[in-house]
DOVEXLO-989829 format. One record per residue (C-alpha): residue number from 0; x, y, z. Coordinates in steps of 0.2 Angstrom, whole numbers, plus 2048, in hexadecimal, padded with zeros to 3 digits. Example, Ala and Ser with C-alpha at 12.3 -4.5 7.8 and 13.67 -1.06 7.14 Angstrom:
// residues 2
@resi = 0, x = 83E, y = 7EA, z = 827
@resi = 1, x = 844, y = 7FB, z = 824
END
This chain:
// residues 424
@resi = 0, x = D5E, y = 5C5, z = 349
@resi = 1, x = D51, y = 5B8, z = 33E
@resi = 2, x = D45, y = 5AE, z = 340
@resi = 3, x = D47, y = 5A6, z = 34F
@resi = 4, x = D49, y = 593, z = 34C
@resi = 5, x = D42, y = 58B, z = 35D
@resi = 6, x = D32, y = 585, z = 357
@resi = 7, x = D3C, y = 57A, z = 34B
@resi = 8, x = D37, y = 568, z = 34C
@resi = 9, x = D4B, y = 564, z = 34A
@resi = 10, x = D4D, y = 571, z = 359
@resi = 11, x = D42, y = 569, z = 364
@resi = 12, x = D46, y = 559, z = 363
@resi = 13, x = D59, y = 55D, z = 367
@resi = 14, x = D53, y = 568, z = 375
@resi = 15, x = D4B, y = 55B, z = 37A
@resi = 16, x = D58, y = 54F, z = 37B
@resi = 17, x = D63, y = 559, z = 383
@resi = 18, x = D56, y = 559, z = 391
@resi = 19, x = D57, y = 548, z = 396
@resi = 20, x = D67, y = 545, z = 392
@resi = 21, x = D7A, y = 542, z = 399
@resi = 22, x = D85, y = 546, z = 38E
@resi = 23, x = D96, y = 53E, z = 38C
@resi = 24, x = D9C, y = 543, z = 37E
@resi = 25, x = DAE, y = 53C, z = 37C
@resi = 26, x = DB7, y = 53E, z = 36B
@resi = 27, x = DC4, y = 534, z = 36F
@resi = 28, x = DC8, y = 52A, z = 361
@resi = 29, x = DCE, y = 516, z = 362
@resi = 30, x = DD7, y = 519, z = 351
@resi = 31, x = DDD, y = 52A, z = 354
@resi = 32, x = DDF, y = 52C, z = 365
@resi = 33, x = DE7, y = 53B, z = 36E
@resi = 34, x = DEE, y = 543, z = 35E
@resi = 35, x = DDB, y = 547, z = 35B
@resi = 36, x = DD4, y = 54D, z = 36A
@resi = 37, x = DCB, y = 55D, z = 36A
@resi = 38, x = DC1, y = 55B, z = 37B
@resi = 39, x = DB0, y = 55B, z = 375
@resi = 40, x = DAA, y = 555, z = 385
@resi = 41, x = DA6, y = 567, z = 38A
@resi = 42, x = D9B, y = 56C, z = 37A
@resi = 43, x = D8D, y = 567, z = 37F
@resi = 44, x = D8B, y = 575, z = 38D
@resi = 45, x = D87, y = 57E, z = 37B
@resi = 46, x = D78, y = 576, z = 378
@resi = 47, x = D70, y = 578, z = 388
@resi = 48, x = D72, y = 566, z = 390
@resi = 49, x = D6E, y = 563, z = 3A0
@resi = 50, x = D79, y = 557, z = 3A5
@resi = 51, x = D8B, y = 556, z = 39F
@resi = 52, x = D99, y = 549, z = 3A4
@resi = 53, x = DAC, y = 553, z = 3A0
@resi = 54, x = DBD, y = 555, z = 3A6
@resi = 55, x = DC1, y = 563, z = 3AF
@resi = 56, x = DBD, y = 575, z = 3A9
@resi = 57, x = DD1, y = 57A, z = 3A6
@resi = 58, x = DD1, y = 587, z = 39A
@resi = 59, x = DC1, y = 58F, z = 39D
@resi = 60, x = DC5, y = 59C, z = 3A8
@resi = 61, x = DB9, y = 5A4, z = 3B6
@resi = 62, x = DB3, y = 5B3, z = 3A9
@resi = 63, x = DAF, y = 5A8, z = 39E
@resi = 64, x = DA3, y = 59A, z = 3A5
@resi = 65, x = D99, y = 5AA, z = 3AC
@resi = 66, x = D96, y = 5AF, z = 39A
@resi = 67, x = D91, y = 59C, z = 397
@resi = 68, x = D87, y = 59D, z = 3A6
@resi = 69, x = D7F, y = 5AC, z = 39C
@resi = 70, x = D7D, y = 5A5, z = 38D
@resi = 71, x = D73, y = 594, z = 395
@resi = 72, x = D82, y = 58A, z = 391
@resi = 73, x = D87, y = 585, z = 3A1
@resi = 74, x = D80, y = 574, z = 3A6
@resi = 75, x = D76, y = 570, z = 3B7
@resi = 76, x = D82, y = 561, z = 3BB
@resi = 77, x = D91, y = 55D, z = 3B6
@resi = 78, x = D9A, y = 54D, z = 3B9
@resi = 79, x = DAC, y = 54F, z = 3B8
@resi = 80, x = DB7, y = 53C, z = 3BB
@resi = 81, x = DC8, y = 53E, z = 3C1
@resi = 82, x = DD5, y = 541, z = 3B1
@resi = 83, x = DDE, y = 530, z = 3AE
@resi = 84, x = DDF, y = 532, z = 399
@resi = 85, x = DD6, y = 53B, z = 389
@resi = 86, x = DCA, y = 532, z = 38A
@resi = 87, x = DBC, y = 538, z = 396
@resi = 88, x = DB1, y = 527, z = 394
@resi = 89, x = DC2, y = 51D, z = 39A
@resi = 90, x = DC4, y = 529, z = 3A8
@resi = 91, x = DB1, y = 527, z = 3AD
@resi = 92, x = DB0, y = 515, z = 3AD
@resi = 93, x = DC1, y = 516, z = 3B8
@resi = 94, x = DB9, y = 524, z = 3C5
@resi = 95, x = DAB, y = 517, z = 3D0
@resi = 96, x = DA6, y = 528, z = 3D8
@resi = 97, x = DA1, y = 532, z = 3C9
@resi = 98, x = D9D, y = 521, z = 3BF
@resi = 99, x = D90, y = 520, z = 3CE
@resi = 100, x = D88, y = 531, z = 3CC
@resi = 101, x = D87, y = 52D, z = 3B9
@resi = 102, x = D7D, y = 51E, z = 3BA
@resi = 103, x = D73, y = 524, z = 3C6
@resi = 104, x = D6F, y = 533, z = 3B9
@resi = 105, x = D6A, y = 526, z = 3AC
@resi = 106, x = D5F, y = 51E, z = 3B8
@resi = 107, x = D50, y = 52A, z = 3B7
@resi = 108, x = D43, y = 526, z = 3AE
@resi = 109, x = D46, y = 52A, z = 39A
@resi = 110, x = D59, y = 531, z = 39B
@resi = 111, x = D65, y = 52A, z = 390
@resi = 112, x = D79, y = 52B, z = 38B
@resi = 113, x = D7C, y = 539, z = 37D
@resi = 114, x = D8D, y = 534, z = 375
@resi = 115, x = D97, y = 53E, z = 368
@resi = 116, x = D9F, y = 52B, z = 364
@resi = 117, x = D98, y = 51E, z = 36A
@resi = 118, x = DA6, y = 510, z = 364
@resi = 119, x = DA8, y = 501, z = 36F
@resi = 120, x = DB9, y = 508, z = 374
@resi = 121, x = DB2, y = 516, z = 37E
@resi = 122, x = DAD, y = 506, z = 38A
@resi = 123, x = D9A, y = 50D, z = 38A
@resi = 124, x = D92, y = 4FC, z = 390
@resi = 125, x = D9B, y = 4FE, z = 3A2
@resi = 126, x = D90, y = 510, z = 3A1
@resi = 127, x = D83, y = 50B, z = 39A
@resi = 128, x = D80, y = 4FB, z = 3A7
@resi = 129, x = D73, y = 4FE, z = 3B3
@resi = 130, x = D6A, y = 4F1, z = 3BE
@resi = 131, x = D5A, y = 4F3, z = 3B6
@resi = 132, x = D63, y = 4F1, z = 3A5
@resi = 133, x = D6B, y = 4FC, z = 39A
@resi = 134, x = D69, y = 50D, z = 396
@resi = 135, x = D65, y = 513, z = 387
@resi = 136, x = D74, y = 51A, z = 37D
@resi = 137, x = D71, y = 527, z = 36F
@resi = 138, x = D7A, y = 525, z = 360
@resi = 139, x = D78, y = 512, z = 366
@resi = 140, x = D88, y = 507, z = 369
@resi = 141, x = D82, y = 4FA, z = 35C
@resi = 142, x = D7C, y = 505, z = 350
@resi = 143, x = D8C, y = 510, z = 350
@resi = 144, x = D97, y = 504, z = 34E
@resi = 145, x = D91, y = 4FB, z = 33F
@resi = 146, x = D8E, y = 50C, z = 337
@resi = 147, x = D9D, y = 516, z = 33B
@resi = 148, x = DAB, y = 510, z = 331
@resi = 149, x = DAF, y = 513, z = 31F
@resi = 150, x = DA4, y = 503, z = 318
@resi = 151, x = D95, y = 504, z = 324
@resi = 152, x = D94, y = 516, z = 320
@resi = 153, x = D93, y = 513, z = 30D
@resi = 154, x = D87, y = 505, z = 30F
@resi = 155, x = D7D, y = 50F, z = 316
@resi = 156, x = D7C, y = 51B, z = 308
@resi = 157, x = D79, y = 50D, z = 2FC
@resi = 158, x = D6C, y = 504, z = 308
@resi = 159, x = D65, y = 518, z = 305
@resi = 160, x = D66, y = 51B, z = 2F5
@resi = 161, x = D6C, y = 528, z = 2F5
@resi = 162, x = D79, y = 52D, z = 2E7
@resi = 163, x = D8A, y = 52B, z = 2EB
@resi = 164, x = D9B, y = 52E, z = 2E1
@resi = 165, x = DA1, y = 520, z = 2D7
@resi = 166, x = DAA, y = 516, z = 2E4
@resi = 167, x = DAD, y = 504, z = 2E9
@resi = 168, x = DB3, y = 4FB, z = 2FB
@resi = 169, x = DC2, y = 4F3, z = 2F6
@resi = 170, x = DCB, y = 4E4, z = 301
@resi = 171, x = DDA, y = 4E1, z = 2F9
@resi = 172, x = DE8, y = 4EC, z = 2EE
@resi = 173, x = DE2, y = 4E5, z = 2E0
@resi = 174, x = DD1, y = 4EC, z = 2DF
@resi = 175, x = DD6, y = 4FF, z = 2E2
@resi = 176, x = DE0, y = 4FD, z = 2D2
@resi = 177, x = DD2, y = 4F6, z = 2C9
@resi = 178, x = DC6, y = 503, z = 2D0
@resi = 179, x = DD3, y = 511, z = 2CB
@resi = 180, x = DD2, y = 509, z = 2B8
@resi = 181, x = DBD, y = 50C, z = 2B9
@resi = 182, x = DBF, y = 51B, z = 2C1
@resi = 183, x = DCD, y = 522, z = 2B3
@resi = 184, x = DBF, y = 51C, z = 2A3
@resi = 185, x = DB1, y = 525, z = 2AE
@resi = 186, x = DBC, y = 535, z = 2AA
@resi = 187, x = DC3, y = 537, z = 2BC
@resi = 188, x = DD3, y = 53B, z = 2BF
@resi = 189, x = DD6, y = 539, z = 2D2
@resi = 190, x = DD0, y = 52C, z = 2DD
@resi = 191, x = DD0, y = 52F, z = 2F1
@resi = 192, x = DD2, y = 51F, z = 2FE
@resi = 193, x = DC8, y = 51F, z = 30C
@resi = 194, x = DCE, y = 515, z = 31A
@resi = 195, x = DC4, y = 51D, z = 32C
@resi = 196, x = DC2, y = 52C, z = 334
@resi = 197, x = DCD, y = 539, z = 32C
@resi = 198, x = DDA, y = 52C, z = 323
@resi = 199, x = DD8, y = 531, z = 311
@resi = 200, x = DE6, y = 52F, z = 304
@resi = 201, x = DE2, y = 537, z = 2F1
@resi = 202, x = DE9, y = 530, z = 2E2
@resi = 203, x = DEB, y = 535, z = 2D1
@resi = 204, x = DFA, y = 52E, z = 2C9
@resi = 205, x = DFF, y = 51D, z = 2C7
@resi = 206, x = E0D, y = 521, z = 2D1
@resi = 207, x = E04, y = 524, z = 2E0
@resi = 208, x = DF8, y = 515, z = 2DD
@resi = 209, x = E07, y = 509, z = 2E1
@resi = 210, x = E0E, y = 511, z = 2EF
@resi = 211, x = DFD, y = 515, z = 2F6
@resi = 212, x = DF5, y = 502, z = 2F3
@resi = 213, x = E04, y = 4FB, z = 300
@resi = 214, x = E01, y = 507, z = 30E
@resi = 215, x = DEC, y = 507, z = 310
@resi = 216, x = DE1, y = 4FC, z = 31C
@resi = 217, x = DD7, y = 4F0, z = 312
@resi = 218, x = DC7, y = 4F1, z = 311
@resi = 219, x = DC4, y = 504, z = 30B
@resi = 220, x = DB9, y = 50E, z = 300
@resi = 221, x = DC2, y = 513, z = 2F1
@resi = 222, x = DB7, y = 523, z = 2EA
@resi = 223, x = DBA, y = 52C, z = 2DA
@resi = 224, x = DBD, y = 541, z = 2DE
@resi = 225, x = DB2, y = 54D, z = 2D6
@resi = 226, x = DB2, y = 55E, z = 2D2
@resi = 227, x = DA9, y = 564, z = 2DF
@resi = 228, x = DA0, y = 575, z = 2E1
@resi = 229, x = D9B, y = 577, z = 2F2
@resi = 230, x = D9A, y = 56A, z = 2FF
@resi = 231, x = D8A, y = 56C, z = 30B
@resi = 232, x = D88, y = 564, z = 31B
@resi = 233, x = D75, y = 560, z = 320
@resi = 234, x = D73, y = 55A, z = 334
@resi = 235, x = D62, y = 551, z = 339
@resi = 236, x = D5D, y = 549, z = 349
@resi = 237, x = D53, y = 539, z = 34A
@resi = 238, x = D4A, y = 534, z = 359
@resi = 239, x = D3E, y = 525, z = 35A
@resi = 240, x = D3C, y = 524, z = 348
@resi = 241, x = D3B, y = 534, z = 347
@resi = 242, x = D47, y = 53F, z = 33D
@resi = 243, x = D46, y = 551, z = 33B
@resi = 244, x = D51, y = 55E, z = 335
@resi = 245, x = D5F, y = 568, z = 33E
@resi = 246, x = D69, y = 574, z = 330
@resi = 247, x = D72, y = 576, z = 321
@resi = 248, x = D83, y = 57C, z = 31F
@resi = 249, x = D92, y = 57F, z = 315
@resi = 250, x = DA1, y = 575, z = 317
@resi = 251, x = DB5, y = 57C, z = 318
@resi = 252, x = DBD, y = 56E, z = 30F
@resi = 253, x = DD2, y = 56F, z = 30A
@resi = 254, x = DD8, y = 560, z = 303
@resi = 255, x = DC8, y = 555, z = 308
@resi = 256, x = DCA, y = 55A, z = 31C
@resi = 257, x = DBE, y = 565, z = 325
@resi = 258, x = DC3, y = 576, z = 32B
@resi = 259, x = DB2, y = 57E, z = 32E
@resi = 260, x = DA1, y = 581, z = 329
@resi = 261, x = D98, y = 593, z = 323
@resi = 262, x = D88, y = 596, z = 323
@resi = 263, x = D7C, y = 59B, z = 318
@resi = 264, x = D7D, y = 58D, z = 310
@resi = 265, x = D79, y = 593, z = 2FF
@resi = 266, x = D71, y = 585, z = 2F9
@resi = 267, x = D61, y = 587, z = 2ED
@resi = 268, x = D50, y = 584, z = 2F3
@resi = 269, x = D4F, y = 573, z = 2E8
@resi = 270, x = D61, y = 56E, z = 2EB
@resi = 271, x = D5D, y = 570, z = 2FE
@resi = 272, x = D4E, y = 566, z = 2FC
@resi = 273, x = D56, y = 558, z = 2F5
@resi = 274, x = D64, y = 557, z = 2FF
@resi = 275, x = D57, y = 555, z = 312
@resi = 276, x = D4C, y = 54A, z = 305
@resi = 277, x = D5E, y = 53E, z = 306
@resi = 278, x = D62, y = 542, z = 318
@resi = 279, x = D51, y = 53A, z = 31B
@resi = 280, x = D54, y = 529, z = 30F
@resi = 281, x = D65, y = 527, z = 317
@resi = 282, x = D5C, y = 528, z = 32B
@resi = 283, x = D4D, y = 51D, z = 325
@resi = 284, x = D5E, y = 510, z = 31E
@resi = 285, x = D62, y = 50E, z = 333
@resi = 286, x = D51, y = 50D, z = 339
@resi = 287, x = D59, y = 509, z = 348
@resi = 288, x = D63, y = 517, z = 34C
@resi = 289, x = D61, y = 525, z = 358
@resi = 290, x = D69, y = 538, z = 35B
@resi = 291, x = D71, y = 546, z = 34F
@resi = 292, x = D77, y = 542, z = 33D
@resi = 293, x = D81, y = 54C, z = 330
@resi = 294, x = D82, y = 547, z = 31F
@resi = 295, x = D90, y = 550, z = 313
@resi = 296, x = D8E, y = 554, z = 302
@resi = 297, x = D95, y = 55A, z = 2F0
@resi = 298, x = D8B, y = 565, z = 2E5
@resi = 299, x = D96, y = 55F, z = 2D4
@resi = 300, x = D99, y = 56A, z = 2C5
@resi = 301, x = D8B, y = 561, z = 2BD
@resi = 302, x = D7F, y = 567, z = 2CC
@resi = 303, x = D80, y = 556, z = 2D2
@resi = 304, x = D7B, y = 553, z = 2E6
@resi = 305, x = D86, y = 544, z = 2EA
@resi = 306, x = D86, y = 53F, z = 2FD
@resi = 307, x = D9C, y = 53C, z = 302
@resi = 308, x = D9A, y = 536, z = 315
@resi = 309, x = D8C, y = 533, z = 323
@resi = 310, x = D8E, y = 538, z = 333
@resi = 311, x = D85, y = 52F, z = 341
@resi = 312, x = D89, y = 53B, z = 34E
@resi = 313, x = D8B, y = 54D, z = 352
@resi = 314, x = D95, y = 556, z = 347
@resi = 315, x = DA0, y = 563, z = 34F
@resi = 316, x = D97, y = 570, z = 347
@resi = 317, x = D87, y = 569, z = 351
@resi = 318, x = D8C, y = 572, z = 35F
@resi = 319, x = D92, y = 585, z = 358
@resi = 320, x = D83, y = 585, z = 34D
@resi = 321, x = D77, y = 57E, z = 35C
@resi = 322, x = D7A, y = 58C, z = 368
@resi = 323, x = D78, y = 597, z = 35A
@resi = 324, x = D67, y = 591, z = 357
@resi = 325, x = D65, y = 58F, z = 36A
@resi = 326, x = D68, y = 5A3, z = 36B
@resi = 327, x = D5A, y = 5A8, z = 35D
@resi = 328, x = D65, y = 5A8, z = 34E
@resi = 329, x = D5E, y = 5A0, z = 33F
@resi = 330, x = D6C, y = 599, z = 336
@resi = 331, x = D65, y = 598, z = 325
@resi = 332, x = D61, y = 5AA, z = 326
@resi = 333, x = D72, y = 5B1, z = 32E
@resi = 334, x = D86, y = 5B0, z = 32A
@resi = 335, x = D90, y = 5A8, z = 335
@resi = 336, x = DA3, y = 59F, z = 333
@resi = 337, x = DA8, y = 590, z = 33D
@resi = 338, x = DBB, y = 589, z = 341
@resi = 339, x = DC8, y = 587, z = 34E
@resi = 340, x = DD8, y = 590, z = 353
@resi = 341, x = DE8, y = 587, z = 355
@resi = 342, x = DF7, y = 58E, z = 35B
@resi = 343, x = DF1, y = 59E, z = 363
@resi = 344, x = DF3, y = 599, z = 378
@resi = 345, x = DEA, y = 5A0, z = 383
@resi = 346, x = DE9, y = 59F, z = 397
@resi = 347, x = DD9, y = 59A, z = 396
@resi = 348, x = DC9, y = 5A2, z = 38B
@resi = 349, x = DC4, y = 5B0, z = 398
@resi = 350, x = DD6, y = 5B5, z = 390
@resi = 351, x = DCE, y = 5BA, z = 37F
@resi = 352, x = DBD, y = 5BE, z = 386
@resi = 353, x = DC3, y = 5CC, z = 390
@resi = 354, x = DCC, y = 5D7, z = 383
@resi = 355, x = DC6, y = 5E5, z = 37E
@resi = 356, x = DC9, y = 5E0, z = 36C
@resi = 357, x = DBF, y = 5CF, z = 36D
@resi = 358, x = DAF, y = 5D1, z = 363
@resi = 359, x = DA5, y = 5C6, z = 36F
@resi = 360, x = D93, y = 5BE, z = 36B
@resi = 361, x = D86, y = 5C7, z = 371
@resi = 362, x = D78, y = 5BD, z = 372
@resi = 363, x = D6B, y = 5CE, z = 372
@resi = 364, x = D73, y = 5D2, z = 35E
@resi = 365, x = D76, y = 5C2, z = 35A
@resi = 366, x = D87, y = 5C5, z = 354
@resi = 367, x = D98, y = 5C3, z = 359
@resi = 368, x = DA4, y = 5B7, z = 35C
@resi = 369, x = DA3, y = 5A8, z = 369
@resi = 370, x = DB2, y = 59D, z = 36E
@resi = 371, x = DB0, y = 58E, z = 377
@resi = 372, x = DB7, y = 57D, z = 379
@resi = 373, x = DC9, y = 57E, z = 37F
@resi = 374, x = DD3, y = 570, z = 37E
@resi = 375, x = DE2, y = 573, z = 38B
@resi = 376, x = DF3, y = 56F, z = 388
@resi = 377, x = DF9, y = 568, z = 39A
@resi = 378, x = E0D, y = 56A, z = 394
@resi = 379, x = E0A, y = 57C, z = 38F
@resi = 380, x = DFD, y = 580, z = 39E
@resi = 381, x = DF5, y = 589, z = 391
@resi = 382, x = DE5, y = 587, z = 384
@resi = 383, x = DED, y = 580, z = 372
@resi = 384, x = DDE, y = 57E, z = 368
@resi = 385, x = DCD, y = 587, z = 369
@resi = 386, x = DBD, y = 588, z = 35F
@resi = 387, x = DB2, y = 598, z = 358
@resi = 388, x = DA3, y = 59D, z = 34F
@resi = 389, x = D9F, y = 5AC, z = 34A
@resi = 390, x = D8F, y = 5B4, z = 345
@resi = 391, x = D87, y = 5C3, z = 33B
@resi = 392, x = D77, y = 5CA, z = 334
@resi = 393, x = D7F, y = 5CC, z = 322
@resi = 394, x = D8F, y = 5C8, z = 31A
@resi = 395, x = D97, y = 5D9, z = 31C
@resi = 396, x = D96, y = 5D8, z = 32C
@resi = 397, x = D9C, y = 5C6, z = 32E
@resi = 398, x = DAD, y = 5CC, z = 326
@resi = 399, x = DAE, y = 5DC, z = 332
@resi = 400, x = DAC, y = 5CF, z = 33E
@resi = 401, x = DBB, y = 5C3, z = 338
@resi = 402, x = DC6, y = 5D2, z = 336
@resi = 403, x = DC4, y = 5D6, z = 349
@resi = 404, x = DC6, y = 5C5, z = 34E
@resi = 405, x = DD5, y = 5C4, z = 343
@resi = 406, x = DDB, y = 5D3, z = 34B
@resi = 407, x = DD8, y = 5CE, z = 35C
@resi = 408, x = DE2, y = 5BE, z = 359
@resi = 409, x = DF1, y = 5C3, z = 353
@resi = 410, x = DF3, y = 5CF, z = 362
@resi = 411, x = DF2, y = 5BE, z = 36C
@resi = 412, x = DFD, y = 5B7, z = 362
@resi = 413, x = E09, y = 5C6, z = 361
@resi = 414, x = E0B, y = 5C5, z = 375
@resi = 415, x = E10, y = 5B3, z = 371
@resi = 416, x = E1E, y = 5B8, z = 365
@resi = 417, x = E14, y = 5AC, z = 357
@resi = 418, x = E12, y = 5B0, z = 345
@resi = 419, x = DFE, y = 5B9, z = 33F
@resi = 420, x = DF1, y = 5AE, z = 33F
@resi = 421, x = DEC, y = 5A3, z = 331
@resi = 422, x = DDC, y = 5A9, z = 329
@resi = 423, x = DCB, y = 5A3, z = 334
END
């Protein structure tokens, strides 16, 4: 199974935050809003919190939260406010009887807020308000909201020194053209805008230039693309000025969007080095910041390590690669693929779990496949989107593993009258 991995300092300390927190982890987005809910308020049941504030559990199933229950993923108090809208910190601050048990949580000595965003938005100070004074947030409030958007994050790479793409913030119309000029006599042929979370637009003509210059939100970071060989992720955790690290992993990047991570990572010994050598500049750059951090990278032709994005928070992949770590597996040291599955419904996940054909985790091999955060479709009654991760001792057995799954999918979605599943 490997090395076990709890005596990680990393490990530890988000162990340890998971003691004494409450976790309200709402990824409700201001800018997105519903189009990009995946529910994550449930995940962190997979790293063992304590304390969890949710919607309702629609879409678990009775099977299924017994093998949570077995696999220490099920929380000692959840908090669930009554469902009013996406967002489950909206539906909180509108619920006095569970907003009641949640202050009273964060009154104990040393607890705190965990947040998966912790945007103004989200209306965290009427949480967070307690007589004595407020609770501590972690990512906190200020703190996230001057490093999450497209310029805060970049200047915070700068303020790290870290070594970036050639890029510039533009304001104006204008300055794009000019910086797509520079870029072109830098020998680069596409340029890719960066407005926020997930609004990119690529460039590379002229063409698309104009049409692309009238339709953006000024400011952005305009960033030159470049060939890029692998794209690693590296998560850390900082705590008191202390930051430590979590793990490496690859990224599943089409047309610069995430659709997974792998692991091992296979970075080299000195590319590795450098890269939690920069994770470390870029935390010591926010002295005053708090909780789990993921910084992605490119690994260039030239075997250059240039840092694209920071991420103050968890990462999605936090949770999938946590509870792996959380159930012995040493993730440098094992294979594993990470995604999510869209279109294949199911009642609920005790649906999948119970088939003969499912190739479920078993946390005594450390391998198999585990399912979790549903995200329940109240018009179709059913699950619509779903995440896995699937783990192995070697790659061989990682693709048996895939095929199985693969199989096992596209019986559900046979009985659904859909077309096979796209690869996982």
């Amino acid at each position: 199974m490997g090395a076990r991995c709890d005596e990680s300092a990393g490990y530890q300390l988000l162990t340890s935050l998971m003691d004494r927190a409450v976790c309200l982890h709402d990824d409700w987005n201001h800018v997105l809003g519903e189009d990009d809910w995946d529910q994550f308020d449930t995940n962190p049941m997979l790293l063992g919190a304590r304390r969890c504030v949710m919607h309702e559990l629609l879409g678990f199933g009775s099977r299924y939260l017994e093998y949570l229950a077995g696999l220490d993923c099920r929380p000692a108090e959840i908090i669930s406010p009554a469902r009013r809208s996406a967002s489950v910190s909206h539906d909180l601050v509108a619920d006095p009887a569970a907003l009641r048990l949640v202050k009273a949580a964060l009154s104990v000595p040393g607890s705190c807020l965990s947040t998966y965003y912790s945007y103004h938005d989200l209306r965290l100070d009427q949480i967070l308000g307690l007589p004595s004074g407020p609770a501590e947030c972690i990512p906190p409030v200020e703190v996230f909201n001057r490093v999450i958007d497209r310029i805060g994050n970049y200047s915070t790479l700068l303020k790290a020194g870290v070594p970036v793409p050639f890029s510039a913030i533009c304001r104006d119309s204008s300055e794009v053209s000019q910086f797509f000029a520079a870029a072109r006599r830098q020998g680069h042929r596409d340029i890719i805008l960066k407005e926020h979370h997930r609004k990119l637009t690529t460039v590379q003509n002229i063409q698309q230039l104009q049409a692309a210059i009238e339709n953006v939100q000024y400011p952005l970071l305009a960033e030159a693309v470049h060939t890029a060989i692998s794209s690693p992720v590296a998560q850390s955790i900082r705590i008191l000025n202390r930051t430590e690290r979590l793990f490496a992993l690859k990224q599943r990047i089409s047309n610069f969007h995430f659709k997974g991570n792998l692991s091992p990572h296979a970075l080299s010994a000195e590319q590795l080095s450098a890269i939690w050598q920069f994770n470390e500049k870029i935390a010591d750059a926010i002295p005053d910041f708090q909780g789990v951090f993921g910084v992605d990278y490119i690994i260039t032709a030239k075997q250059e390590i240039l840092a694209v994005d920071f991420n103050p928070r968890f990462n999605s992949s936090t949770y999938p690669y946590f509870f792996l770590q959380r159930m012995g597996l040493d993730i440098e040291g094992s294979h594993s693929r990470y995604g999510f599955i869209e279109d294949c419904p199911l009642v609920d996940m005790s649906d999948l779990l119970a088939a003969d054909d499912f190739p479920r985790f078993d946390r005594k091999t450390g391998c198999g496949v585990f399912i979790y955060n549903p995200v329940f479709s109240r018009s179709l009654n059913k699950v619509r989107k779903w995440s896995y991760v699937i783990a192995a001792h070697d790659a061989e057995a990682l693709v048996r593993l895939r095929l199985e799954f693969r199989k096992c999918l596209d019986r559900v979605r046979s009985m659904h009258r859909l077309e096979p599943a796209p690869q996982i």
